[in-house]
C-alpha positions as CSV (number, residue, x, y, z in Angstrom):
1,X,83.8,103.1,104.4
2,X,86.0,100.4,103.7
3,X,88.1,98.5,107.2
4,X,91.9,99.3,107.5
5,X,93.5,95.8,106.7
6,X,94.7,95.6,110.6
7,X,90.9,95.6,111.8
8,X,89.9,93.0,109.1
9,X,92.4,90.6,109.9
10,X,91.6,91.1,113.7
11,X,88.2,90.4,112.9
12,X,89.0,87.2,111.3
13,X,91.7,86.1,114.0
14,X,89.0,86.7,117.4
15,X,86.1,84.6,114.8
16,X,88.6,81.8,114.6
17,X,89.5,81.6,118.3
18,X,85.5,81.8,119.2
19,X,85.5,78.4,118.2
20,X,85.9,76.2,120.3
21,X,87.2,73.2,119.0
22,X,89.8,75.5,117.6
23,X,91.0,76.9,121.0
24,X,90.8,73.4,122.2
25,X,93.2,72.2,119.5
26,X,95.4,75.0,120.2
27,X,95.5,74.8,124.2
28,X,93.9,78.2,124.7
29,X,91.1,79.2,126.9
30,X,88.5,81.5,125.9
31,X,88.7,85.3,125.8
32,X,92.2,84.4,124.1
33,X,93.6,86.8,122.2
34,X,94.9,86.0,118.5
35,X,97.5,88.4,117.9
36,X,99.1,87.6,121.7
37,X,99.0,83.8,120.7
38,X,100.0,83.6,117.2
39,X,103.7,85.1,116.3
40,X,103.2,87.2,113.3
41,X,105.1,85.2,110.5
42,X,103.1,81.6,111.4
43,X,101.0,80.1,109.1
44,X,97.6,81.2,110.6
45,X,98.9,84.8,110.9
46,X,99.7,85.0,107.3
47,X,96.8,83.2,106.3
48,X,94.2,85.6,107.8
49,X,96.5,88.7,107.0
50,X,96.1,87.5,103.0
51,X,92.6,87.0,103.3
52,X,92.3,90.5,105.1
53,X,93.8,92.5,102.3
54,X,91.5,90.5,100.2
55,X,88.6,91.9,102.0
56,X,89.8,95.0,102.2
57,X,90.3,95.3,98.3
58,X,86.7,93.8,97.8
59,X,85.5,96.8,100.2
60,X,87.8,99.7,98.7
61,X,86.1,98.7,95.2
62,X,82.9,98.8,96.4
63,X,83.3,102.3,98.1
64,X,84.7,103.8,94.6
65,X,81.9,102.2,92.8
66,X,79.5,103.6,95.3
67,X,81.0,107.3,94.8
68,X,81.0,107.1,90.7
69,X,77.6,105.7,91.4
70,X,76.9,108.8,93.7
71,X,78.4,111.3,91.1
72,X,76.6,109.7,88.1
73,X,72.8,110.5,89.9
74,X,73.8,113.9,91.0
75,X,75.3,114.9,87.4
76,X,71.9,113.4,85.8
77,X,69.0,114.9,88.3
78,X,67.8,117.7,86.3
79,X,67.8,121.2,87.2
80,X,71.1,121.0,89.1
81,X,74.2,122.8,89.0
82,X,76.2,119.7,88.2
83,X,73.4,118.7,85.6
84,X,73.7,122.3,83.8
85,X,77.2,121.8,83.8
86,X,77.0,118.9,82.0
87,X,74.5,120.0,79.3
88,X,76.9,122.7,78.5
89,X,79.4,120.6,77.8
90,X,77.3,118.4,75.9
91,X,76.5,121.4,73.6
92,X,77.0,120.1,69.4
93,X,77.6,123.5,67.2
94,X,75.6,123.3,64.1
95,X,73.2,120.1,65.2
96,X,69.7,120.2,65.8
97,X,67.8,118.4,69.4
98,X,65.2,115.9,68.6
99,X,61.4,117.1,69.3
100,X,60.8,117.4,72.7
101,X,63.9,116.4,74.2
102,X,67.5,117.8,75.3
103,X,69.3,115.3,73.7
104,X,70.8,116.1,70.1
105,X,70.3,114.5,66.8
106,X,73.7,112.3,65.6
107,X,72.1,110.6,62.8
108,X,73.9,110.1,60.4
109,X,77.0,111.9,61.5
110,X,80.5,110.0,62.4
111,X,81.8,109.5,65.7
112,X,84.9,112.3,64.7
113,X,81.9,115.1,63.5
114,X,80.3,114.5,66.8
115,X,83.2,115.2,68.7
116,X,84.0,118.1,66.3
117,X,81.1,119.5,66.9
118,X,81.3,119.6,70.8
119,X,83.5,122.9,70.9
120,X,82.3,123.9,74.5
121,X,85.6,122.6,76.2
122,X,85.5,123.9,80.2
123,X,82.9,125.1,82.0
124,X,82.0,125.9,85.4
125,X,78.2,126.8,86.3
126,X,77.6,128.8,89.4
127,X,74.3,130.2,91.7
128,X,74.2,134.0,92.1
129,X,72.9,136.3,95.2
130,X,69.9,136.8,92.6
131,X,66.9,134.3,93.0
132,X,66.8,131.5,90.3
133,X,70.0,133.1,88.2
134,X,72.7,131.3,87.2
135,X,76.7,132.3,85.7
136,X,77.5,129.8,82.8
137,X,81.5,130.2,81.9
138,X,82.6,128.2,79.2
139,X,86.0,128.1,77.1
140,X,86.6,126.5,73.9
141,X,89.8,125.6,72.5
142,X,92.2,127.0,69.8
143,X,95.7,125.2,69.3
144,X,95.7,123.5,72.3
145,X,95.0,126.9,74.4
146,X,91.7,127.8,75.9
147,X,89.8,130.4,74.1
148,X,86.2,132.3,74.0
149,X,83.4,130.9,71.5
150,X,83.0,132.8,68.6
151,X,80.0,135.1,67.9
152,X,77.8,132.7,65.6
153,X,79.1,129.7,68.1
154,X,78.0,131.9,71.5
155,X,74.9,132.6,70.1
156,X,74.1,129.4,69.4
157,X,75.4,128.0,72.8
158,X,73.3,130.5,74.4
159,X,69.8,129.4,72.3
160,X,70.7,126.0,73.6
161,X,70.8,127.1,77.0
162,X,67.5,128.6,77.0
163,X,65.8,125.8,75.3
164,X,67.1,123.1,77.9
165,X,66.8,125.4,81.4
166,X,64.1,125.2,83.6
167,X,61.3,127.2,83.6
168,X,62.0,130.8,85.7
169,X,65.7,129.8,85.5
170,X,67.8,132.8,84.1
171,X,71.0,132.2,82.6
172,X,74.3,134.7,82.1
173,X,76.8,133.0,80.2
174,X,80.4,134.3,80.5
175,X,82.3,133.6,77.2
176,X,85.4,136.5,77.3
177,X,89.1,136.4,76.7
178,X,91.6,135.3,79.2
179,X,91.9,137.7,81.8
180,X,95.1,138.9,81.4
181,X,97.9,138.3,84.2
182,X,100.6,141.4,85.1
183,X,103.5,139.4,86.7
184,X,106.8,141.4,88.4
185,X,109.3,138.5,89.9
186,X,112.3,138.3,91.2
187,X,113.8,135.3,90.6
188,X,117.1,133.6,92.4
189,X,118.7,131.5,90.2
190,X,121.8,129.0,90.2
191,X,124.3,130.0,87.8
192,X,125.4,127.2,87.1
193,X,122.0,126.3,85.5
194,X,120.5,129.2,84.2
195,X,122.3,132.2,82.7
196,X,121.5,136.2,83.8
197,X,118.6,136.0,81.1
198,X,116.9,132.7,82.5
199,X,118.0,130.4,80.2
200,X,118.7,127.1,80.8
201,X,122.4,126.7,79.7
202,X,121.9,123.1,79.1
203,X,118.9,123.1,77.1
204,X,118.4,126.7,75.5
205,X,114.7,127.0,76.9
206,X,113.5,129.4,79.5
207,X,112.1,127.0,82.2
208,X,110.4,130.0,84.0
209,X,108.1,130.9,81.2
210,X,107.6,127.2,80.6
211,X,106.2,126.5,84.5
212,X,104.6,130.1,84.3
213,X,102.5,128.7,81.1
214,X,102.0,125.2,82.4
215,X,100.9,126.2,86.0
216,X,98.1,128.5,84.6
217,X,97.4,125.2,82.6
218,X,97.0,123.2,85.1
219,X,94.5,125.3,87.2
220,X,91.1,123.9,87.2
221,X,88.8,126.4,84.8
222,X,87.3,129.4,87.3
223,X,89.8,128.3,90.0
224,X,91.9,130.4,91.8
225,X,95.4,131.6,91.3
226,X,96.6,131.3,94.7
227,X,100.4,133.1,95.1
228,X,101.8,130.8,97.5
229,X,101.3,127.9,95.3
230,X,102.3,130.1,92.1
231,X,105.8,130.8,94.3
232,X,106.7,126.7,95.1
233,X,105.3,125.5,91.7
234,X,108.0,128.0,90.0
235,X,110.6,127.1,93.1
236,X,110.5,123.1,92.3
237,X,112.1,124.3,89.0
238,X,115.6,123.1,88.0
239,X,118.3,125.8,88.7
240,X,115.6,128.2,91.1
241,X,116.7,128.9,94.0
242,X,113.7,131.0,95.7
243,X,111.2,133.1,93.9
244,X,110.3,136.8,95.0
245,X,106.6,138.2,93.9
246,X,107.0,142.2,93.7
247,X,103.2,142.2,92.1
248,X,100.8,139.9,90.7
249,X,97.8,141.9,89.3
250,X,94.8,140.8,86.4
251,X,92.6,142.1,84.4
252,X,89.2,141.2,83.0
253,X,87.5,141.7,79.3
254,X,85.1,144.0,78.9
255,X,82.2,142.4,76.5
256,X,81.0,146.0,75.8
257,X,83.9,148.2,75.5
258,X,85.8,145.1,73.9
259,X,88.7,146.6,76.1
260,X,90.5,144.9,79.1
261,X,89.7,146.8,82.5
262,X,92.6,148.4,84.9
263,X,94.8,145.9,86.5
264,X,93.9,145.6,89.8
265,X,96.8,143.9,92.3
266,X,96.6,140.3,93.6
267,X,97.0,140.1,97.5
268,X,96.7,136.3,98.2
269,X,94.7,134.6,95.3
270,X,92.2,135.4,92.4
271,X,89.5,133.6,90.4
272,X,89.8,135.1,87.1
273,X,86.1,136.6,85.2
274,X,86.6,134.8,82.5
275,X,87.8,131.6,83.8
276,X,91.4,131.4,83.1
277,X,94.4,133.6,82.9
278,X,97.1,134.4,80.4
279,X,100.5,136.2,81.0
280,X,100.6,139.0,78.8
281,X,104.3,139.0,79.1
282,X,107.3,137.9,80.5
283,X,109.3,141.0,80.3
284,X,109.1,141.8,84.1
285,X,111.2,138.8,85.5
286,X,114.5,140.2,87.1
287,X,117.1,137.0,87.7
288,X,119.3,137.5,90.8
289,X,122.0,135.7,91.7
């Protein structure tokens, strides 16, 4: 791990007074101390402190190389839960893998039909309680919104799967709707910012809905939606005052019923089935003065 600057430079000031030509140049006995005999803004103090933060950079690089380094052999060791993770994102709709391998065949295809063809957007890959089982949750992409596979795409995905895994290895692979988000807030506004509706009187939008969207956004896929972060994400927004939850429930998908399930309430935080949420509306939000 790399040296604060402080210690480097405290290094290089006790190797310089070791010396002892250099201490005898300077008057000082040994077991001197550099930073009790040289002020702070003389030339040797500055000196070392630039060559410091030069060693200090050198070390902070190689300690980010040394993670990416890290990360790159644990995503490629096969049979890993980063490694599966990786091959489902690596999934190409509609191309074939070469003989005996995991890789697929691009030849002949453009740079822009081989990213076309990667449609498996988000994924998270997690161990079960069951021995040697697996829960693959992926999300494509429709308009800039996450959104399941479709049936010919899924059943493709899922062949894929079962020709790269490991032998013994079972795989469930998660591919539903958003599950869907019941939201009832009370929300304290500034008049003089937003109207009794939630508008912004400045610029006609409805900056609530707006941060309600872009905080789902911005949770990582099959994280959690954690209330107390929902409550100051929405309170940092111009003309809130404070922000009341009076429920927060979800629902999942079910794949054989193709119906969503009951809601059931949100106490403290939830890591939706599918892998992300979506509001199904924003008729619930009372502003308050």
């Amino acid at each position: 791990m790399a040296r604060d600057i402080k210690e480097i430079k405290q290094t290089i000031g006790q190797a310089y007074l070791s010396n002892e030509v250099v201490r005898d140049s300077y008057g000082l006995s040994e077991g001197a101390v550099f930073e009790d005999e040289f002020s702070i803004v003389s030339l040797e103090s500055i000196a070392f402190g630039i060559v410091a933060f030069a060693h200090w950079l050198l070390e902070t690089l190689f300690d980010t190389h040394k993670k990416e380094v890290d990360d790159l052999i644990a995503q490629q060791k096969s049979a890993t839960v980063p490694w599966y993770k990786n091959m489902a994102l690596a999934f190409q709709y509609g191309f074939a893998l070469l003989t005996d391998t995991d890789r697929f065949d691009n030849t002949g295809f453009t740079d822009e039909e081989i990213t076309a063809s990667k449609i498996v957007k988000y994924c998270s890959v997690n161990e079960t309680g069951e021995s040697n089982r697996l829960v693959v949750k992926i999300a494509g992409e429709t308009g800039g919104e996450l959104s399941p596979l479709l049936s010919g795409q899924i059943a493709s995905f899922t062949a894929y799967m079962n020709d790269i895994k490991y032998a013994g290895v079972k795989i469930s692979v998660i591919n539903n709707p958003a599950d869907a988000l019941l939201l009832y807030l009370d929300v304290y506004r500034d008049p003089l910012v937003l109207d009794s509706t939630g508008v912004s009187i400045a610029n006609g939008n409805k900056p609530i809905d707006d941060a309600i969207k872009q905080f789902l956004k911005l949770l990582p896929f099959d994280g959690a939606f954690i209330i107390n972060d929902f409550i100051a994400y929405l309170r940092a927004v111009d003309g809130v005052i404070n922000v009341h939850v009076l429920s927060a429930s979800s629902a999942s998908y079910n794949m054989v019923s193709h119906t969503y399930g009951d809601f059931v309430g949100i106490a403290v935080k939830k890591i939706p089935e599918a892998g992300y949420f979506q509001v199904t509306n924003f008729d619930n939000i009372n502003y308050v003065v």
